[in-house]
ZADO-1210 file (C-alpha; in nm, 4 decimals, padded with zeros to 6 digits):
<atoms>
<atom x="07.9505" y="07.5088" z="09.2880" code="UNK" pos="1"/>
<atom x="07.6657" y="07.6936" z="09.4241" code="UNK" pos="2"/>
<atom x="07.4833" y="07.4512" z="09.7010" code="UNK" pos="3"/>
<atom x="07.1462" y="07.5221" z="09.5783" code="UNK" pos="4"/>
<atom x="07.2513" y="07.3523" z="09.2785" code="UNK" pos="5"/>
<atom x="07.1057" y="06.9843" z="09.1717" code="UNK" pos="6"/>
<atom x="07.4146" y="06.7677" z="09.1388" code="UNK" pos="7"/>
<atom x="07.2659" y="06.6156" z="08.7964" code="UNK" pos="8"/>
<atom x="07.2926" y="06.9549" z="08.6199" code="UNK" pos="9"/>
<atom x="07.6707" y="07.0051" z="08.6955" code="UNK" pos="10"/>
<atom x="07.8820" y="06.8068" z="08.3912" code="UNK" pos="11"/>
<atom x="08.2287" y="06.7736" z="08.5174" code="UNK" pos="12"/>
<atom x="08.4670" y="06.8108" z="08.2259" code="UNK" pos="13"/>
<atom x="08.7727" y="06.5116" z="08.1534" code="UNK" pos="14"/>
<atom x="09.0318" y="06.6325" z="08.3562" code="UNK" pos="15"/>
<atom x="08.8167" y="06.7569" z="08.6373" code="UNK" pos="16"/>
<atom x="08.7035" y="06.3422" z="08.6737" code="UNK" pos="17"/>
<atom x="09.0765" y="06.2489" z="08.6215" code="UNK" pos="18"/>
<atom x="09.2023" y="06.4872" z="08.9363" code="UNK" pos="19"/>
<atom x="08.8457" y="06.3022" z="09.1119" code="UNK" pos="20"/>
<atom x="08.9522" y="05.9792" z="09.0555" code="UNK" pos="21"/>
<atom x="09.1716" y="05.8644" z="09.2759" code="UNK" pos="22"/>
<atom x="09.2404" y="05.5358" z="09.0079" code="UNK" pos="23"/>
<atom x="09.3869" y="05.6944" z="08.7857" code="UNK" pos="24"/>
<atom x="09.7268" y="05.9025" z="08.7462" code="UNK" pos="25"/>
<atom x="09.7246" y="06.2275" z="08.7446" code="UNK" pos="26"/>
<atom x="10.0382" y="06.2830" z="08.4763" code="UNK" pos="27"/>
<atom x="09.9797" y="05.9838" z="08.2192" code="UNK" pos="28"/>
<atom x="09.6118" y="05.9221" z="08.3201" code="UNK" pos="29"/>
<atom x="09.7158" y="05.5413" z="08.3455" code="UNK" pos="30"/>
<atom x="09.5359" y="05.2880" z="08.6056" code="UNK" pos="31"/>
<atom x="09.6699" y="05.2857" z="08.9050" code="UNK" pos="32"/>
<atom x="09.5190" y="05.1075" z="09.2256" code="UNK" pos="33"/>
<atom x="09.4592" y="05.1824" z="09.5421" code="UNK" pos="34"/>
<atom x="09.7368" y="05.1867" z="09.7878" code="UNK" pos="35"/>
<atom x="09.9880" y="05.2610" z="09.5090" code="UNK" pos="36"/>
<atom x="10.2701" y="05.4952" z="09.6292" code="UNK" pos="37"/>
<atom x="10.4069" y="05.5623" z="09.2230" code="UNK" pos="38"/>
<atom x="10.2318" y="05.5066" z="08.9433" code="UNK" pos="39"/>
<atom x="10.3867" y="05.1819" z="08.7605" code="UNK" pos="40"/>
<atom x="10.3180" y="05.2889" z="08.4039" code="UNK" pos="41"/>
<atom x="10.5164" y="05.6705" z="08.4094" code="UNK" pos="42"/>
<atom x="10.6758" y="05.6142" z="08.7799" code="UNK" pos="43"/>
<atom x="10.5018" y="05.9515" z="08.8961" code="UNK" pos="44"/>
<atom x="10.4585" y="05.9857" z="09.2974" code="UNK" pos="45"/>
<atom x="10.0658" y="05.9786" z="09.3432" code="UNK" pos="46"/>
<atom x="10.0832" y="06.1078" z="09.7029" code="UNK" pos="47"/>
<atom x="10.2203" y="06.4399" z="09.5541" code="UNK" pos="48"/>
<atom x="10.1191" y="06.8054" z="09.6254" code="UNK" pos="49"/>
<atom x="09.8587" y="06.9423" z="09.3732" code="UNK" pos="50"/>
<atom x="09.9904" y="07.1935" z="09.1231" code="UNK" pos="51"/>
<atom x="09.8524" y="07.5685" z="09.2098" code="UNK" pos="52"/>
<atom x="09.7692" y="07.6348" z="08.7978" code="UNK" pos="53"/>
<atom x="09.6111" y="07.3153" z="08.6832" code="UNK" pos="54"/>
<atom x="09.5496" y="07.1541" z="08.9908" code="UNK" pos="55"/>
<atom x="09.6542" y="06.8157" z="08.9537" code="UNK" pos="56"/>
<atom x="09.8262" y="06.6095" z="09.2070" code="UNK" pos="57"/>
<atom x="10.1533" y="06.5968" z="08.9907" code="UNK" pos="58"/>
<atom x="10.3981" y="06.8273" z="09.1459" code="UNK" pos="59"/>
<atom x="10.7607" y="06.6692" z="09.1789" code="UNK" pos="60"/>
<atom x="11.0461" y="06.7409" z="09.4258" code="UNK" pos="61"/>
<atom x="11.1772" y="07.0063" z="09.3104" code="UNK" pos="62"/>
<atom x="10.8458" y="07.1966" z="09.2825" code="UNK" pos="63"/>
<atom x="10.7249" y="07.1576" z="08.9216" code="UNK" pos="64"/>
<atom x="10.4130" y="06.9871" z="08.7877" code="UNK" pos="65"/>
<atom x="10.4745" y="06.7126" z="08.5590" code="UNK" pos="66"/>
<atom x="10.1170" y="06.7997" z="08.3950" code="UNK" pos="67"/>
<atom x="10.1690" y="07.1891" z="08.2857" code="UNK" pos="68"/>
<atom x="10.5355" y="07.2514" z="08.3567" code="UNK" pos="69"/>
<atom x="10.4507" y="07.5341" z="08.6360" code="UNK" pos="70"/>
<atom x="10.6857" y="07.5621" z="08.9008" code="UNK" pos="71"/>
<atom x="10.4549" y="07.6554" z="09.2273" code="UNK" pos="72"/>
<atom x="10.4813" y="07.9073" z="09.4333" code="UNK" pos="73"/>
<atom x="10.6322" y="07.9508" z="09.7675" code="UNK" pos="74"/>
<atom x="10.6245" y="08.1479" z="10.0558" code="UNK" pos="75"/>
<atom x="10.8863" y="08.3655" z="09.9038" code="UNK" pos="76"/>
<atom x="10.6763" y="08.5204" z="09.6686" code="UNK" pos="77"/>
<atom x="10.6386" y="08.8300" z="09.8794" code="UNK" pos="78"/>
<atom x="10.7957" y="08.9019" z="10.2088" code="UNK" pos="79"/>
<atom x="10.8993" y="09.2020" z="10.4608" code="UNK" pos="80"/>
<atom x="11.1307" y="09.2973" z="10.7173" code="UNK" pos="81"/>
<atom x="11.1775" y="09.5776" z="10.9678" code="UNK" pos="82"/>
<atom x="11.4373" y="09.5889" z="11.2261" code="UNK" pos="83"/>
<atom x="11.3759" y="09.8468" z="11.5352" code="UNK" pos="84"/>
<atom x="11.5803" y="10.0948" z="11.4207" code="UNK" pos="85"/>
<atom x="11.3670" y="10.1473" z="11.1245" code="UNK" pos="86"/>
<atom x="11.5444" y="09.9931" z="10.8292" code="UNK" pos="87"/>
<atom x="11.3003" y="09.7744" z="10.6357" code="UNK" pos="88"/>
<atom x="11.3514" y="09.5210" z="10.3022" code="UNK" pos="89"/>
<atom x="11.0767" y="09.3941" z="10.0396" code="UNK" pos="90"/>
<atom x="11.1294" y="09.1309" z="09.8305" code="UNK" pos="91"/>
<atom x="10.8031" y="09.0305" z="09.5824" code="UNK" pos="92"/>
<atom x="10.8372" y="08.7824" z="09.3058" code="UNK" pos="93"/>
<atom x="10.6707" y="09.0546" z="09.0393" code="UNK" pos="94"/>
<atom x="10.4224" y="08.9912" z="08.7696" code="UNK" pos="95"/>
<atom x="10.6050" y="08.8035" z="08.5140" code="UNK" pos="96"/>
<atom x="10.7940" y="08.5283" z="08.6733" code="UNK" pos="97"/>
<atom x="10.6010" y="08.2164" z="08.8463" code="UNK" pos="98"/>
<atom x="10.8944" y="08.2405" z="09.1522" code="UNK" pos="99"/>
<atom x="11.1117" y="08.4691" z="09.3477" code="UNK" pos="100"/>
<atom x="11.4590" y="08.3807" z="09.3089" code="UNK" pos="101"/>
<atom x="11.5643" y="08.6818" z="09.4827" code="UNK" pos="102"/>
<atom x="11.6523" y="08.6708" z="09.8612" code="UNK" pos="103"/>
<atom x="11.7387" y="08.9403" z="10.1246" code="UNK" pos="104"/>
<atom x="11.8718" y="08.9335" z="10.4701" code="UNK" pos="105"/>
<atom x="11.8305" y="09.2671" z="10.6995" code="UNK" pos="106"/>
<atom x="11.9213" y="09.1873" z="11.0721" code="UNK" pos="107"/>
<atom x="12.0929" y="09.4027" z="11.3250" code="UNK" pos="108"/>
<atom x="12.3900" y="09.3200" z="11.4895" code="UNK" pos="109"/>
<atom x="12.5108" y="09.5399" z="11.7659" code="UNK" pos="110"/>
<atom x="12.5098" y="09.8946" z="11.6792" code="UNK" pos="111"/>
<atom x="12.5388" y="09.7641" z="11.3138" code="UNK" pos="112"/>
<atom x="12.2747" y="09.6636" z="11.0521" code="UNK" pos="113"/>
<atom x="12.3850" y="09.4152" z="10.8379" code="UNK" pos="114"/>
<atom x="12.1637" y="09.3784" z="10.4672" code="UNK" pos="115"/>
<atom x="12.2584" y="09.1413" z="10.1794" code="UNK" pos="116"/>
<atom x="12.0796" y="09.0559" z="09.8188" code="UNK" pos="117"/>
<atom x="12.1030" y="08.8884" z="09.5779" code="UNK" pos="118"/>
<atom x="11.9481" y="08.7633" z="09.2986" code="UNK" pos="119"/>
<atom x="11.9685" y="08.4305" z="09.1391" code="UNK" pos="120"/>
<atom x="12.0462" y="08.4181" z="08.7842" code="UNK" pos="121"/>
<atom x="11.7819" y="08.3031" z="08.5602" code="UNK" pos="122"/>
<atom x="11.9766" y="08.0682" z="08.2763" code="UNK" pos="123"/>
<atom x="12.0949" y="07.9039" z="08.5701" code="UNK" pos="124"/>
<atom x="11.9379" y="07.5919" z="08.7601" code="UNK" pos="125"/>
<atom x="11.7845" y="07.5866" z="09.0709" code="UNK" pos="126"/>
<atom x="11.8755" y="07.9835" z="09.1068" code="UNK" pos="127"/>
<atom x="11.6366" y="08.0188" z="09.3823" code="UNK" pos="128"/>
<atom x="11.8650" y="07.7771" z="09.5739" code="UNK" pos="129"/>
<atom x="12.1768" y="07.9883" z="09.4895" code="UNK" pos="130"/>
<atom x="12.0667" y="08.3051" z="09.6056" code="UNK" pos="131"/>
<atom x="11.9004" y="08.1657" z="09.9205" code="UNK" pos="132"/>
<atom x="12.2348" y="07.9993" z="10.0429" code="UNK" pos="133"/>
<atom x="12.4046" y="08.3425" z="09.9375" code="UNK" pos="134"/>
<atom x="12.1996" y="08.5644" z="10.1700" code="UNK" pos="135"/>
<atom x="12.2072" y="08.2859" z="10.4429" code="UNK" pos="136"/>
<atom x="12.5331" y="08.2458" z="10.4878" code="UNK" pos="137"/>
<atom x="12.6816" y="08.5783" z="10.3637" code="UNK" pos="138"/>
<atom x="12.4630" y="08.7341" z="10.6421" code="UNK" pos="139"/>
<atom x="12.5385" y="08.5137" z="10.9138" code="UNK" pos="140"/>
<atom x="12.9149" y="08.6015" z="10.8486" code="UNK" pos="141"/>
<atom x="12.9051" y="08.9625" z="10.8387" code="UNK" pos="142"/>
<atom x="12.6594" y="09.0068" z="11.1588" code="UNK" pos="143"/>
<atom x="12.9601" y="08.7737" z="11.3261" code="UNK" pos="144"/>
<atom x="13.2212" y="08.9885" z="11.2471" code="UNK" pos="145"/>
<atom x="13.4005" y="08.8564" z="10.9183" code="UNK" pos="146"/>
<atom x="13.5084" y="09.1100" z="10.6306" code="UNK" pos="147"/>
<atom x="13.3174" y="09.1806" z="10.3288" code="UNK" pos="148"/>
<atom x="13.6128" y="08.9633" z="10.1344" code="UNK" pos="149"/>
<atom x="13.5484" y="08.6850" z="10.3990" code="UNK" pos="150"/>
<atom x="13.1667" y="08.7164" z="10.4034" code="UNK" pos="151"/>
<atom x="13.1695" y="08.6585" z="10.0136" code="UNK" pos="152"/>
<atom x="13.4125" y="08.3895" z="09.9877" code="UNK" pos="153"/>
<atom x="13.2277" y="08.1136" z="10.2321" code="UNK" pos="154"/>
<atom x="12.9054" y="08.2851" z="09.9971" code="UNK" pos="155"/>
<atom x="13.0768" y="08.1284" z="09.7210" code="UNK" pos="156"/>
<atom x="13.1964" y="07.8627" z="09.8337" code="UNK" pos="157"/>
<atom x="12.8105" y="07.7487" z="09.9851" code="UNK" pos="158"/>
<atom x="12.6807" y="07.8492" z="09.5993" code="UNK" pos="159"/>
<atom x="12.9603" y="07.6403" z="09.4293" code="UNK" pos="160"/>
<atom x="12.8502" y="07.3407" z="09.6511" code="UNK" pos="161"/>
<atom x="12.4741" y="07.3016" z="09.4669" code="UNK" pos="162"/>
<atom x="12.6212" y="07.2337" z="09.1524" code="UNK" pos="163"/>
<atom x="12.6107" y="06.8511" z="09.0922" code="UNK" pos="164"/>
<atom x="12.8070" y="06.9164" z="08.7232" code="UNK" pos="165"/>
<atom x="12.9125" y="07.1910" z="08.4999" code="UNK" pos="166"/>
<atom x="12.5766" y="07.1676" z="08.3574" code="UNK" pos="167"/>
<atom x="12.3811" y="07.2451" z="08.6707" code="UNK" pos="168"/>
<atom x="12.5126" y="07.4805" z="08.8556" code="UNK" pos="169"/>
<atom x="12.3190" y="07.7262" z="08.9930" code="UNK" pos="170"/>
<atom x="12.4274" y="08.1360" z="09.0246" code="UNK" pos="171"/>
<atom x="12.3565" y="08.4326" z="09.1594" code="UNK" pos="172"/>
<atom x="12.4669" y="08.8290" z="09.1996" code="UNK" pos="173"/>
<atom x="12.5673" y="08.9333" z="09.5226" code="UNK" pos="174"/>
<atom x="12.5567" y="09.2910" z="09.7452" code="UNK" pos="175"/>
<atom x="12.6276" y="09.3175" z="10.0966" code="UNK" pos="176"/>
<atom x="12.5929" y="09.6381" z="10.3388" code="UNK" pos="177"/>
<atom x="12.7139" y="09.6977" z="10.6622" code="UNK" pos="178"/>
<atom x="12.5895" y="09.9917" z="10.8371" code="UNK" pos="179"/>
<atom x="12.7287" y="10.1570" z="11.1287" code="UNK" pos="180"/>
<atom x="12.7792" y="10.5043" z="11.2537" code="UNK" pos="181"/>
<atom x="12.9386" y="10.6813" z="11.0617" code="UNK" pos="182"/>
<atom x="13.0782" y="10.3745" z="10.8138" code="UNK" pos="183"/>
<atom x="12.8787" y="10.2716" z="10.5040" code="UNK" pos="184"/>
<atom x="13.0998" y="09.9004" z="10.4022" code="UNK" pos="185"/>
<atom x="12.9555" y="09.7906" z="10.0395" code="UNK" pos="186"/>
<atom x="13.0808" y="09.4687" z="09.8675" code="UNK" pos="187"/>
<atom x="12.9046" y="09.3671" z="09.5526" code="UNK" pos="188"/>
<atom x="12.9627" y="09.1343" z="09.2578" code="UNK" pos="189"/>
<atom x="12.7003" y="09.1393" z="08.9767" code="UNK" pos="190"/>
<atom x="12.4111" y="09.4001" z="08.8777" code="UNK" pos="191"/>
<atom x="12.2590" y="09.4391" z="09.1934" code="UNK" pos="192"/>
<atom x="12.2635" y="09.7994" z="09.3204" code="UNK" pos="193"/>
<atom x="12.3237" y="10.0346" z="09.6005" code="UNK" pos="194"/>
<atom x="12.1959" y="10.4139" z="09.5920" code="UNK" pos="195"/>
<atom x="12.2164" y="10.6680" z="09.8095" code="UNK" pos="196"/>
<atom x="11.8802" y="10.8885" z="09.8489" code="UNK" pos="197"/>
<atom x="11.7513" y="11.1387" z="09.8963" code="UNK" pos="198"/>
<atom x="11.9445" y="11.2155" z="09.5716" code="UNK" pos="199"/>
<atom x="11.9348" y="10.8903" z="09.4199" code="UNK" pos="200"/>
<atom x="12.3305" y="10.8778" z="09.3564" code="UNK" pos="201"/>
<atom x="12.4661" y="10.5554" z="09.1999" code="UNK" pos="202"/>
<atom x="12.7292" y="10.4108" z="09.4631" code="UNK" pos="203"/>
<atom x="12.8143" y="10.0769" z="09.2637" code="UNK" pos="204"/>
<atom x="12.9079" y="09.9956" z="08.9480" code="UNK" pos="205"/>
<atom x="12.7881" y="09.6860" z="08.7507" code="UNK" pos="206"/>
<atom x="12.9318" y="09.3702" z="08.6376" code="UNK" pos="207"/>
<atom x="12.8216" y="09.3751" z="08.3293" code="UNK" pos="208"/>
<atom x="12.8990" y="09.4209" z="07.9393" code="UNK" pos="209"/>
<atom x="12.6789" y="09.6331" z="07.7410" code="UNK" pos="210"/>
<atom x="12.4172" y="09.4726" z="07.6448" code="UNK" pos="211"/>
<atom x="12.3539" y="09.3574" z="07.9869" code="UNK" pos="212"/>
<atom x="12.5153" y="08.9785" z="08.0186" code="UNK" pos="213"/>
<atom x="12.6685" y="09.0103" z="08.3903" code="UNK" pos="214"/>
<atom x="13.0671" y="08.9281" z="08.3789" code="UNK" pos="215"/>
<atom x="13.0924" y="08.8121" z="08.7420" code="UNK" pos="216"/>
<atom x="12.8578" y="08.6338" z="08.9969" code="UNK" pos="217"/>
<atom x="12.8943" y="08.3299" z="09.2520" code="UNK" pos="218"/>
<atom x="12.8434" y="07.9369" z="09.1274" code="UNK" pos="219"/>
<atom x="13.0642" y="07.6917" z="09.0721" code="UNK" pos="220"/>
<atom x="13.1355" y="07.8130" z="08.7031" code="UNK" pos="221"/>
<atom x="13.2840" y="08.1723" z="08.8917" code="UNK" pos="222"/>
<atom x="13.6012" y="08.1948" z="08.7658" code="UNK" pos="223"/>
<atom x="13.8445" y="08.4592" z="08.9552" code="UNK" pos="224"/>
<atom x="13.6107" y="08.7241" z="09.0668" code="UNK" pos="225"/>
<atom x="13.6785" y="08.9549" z="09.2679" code="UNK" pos="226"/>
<atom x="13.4460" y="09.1531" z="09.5471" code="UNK" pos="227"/>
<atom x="13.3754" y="09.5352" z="09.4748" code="UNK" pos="228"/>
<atom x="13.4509" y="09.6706" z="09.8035" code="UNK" pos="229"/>
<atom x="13.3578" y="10.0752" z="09.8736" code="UNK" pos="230"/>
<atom x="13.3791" y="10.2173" z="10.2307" code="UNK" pos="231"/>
<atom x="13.2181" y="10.5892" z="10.3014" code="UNK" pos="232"/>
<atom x="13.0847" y="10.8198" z="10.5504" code="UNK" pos="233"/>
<atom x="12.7857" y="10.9397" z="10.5149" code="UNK" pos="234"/>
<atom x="12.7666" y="11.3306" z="10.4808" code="UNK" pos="235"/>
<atom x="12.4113" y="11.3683" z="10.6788" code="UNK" pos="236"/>
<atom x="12.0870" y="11.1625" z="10.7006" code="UNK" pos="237"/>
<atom x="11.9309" y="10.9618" z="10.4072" code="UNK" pos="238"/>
<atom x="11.8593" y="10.6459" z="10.3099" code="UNK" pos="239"/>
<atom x="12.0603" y="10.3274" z="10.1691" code="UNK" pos="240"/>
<atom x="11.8780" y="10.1747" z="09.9091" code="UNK" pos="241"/>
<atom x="11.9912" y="09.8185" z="09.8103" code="UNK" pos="242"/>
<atom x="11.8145" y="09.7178" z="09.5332" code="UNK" pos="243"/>
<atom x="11.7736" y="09.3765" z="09.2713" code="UNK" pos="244"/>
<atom x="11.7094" y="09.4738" z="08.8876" code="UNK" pos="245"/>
<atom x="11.3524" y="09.4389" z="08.9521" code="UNK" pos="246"/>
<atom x="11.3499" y="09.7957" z="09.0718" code="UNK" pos="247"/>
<atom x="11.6460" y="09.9993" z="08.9210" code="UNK" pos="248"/>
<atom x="11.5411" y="09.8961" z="08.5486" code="UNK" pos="249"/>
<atom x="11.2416" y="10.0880" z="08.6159" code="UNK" pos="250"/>
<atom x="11.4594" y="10.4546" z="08.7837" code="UNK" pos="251"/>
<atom x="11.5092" y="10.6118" z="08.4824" code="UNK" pos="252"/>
<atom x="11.3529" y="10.9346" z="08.5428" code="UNK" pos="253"/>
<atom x="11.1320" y="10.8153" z="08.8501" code="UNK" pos="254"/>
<atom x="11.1351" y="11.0804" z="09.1927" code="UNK" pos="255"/>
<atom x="11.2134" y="10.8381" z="09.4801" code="UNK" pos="256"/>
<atom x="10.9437" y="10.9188" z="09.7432" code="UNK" pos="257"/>
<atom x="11.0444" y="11.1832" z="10.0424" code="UNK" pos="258"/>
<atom x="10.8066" y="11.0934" z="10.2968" code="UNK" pos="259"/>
<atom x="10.7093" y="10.8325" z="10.4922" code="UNK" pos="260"/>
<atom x="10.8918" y="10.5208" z="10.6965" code="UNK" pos="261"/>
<atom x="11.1543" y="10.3488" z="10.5164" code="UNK" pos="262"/>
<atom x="10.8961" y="10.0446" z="10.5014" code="UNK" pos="263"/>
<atom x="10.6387" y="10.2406" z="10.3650" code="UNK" pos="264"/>
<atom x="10.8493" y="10.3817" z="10.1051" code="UNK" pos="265"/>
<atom x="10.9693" y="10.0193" z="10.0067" code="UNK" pos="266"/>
<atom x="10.6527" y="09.9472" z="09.9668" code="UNK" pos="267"/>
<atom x="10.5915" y="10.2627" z="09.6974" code="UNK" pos="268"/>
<atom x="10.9228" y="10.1980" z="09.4856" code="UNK" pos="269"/>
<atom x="10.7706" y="09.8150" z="09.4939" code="UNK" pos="270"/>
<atom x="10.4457" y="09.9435" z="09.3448" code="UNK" pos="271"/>
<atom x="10.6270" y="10.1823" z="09.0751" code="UNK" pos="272"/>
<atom x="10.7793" y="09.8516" z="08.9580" code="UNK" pos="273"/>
<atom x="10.4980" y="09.6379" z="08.9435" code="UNK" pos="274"/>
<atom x="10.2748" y="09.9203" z="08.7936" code="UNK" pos="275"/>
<atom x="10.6002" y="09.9617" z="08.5549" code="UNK" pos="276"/>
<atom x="10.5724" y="09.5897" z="08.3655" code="UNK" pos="277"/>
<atom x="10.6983" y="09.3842" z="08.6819" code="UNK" pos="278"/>
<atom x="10.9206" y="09.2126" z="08.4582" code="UNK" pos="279"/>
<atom x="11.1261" y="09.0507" z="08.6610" code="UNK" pos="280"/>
<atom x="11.1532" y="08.9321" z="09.0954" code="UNK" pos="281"/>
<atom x="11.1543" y="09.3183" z="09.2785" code="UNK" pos="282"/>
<atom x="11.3823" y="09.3351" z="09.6352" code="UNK" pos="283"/>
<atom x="11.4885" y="09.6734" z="09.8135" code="UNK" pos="284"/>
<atom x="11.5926" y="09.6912" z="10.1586" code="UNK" pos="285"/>
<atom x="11.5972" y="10.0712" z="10.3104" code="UNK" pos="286"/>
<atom x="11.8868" y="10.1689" z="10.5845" code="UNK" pos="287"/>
<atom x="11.8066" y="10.5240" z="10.7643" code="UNK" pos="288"/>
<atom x="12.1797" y="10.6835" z="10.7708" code="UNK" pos="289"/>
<atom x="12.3178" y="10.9824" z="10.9662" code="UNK" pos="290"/>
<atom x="12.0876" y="11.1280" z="11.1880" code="UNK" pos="291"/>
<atom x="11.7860" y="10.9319" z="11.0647" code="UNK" pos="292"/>
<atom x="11.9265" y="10.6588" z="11.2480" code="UNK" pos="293"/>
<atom x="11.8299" y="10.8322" z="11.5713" code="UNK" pos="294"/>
</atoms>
């Protein structure tokens, strides 16, 4: 409210005095009194973060108000990497979806840069959790020296742990890259993508039936699926491009910028697909290759 403002002509409306008042619960506006920890009429937690949409104090433990349903935010909603040799990831949470369950991991390891996505899968629970654990510990693996078969395995294995029945169990797609010189390793299971630019050739295939359902992913309801593995050389410089849905729903018939760092050309695919519908979490992660590793 504007300071030069008289108090007396500012009308508060019902639920701005029920956030105010501190006796009364936030989620079932019942009495509650002061020094009260949960609220004994609905058992809500009074002490509890305020929601980022309506604002009420009402936000539970696994970060969705009890008032208006929202699950918050976090501070994975947009984020960037860039490693000294240039390679760069971008991982934004796009326009439609209220979180990013998409997570990325670019690091280098010795001469090697290591990169893995993946992207939780939305009819799952909790499939921000699955994909986090994925990238954590599928990363960690890889920049210590494992395989691509042994990288994904303790991946799965980490996923497969959140579930807490058959009815929860969180999922998520997988790619992994391992970049040396000279040696492109893939391993992928799931829709998300690898492409090799400037051309924009497709270097994996998808997991997936035709009408888009994915046949193969890591959770705890995986059953018997094996990694896509590809090893190549590249034939000069380029670019790796690893990339979630987000982004390669939106290729058809797009020119992949030519110019510019690999973060700054993140950055423009990431604004074709927001400026495209943003329809669902957006992450790409650009590798120079060849000489453009130099």
């Amino acid at each position: 409210m504007d300071p030069q403002r008289s108090e007396d002509i500012h009308h508060s409306t019902p639920s701005e005095a029920r956030q105010s008042d501190p006796r009364t619960c936030p989620v079932c506006e019942g009495p509650v009194l002061e020094g009260d920890t949960y609220c004994e009429a609905c058992g809500h937690r009074l002490n509890a973060p305020a929601c980022a949409s309506c604002g009420a104090a009402a936000v539970d433990t696994e970060g969705y108000c009890e008032r208006c349903g929202l699950r918050q935010p976090t501070g994975r909603d947009h984020a960037e990497i860039v490693l000294e040799c240039g390679a760069a990831a971008v991982t934004d949470k796009g326009l439609r979806r209220s979180r990013n369950e998409d997570a990325m991991a670019l690091l280098a390891s010795g001469d090697a840069v290591v990169t893995v996505v993946c992207d939780g899968v939305g009819s799952s629970p909790r499939a921000d959790e699955a994909s986090a654990v994925a990238v954590e510990v599928a990363s960690a693996a890889l920049a210590g020296g494992l395989s691509q078969e042994e990288a994904f395995d303790l991946a799965g294995r980490a996923v497969a742990k959140l579930a807490t029945s058959v009815h929860d169990a969180p999922a998520s797609t997988y790619i992994a890259a391992v970049v040396e010189r000279g040696r492109v390793t893939l391993g992928w299971a799931g829709d998300t993508r690898a492409y090799l630019l400037p051309g924009g050739a497709l270097l994996t295939e998808d997991d997936a039936i035709e009408t888009g359902e994915i046949t193969a992913w890591l959770g705890a309801d995986a059953e018997d699926v094996a990694l896509n593995v590809q090893v190549f050389a590249p034939q000069g410089p380029g670019l790796l491009l690893i990339c979630s849905d987000g982004l390669w729903r939106y290729l058809d018939g797009y020119t992949f910028p030519s110019a510019g760092t690999p973060l700054e050309r993140a950055r423009e695919m990431l604004r074709h697909a927001l400026d495209s519908g943003g329809q669902d979490n957006v992450t790409i992660a650009l590798i120079p290759l060849g000489d453009a590793r130099e």
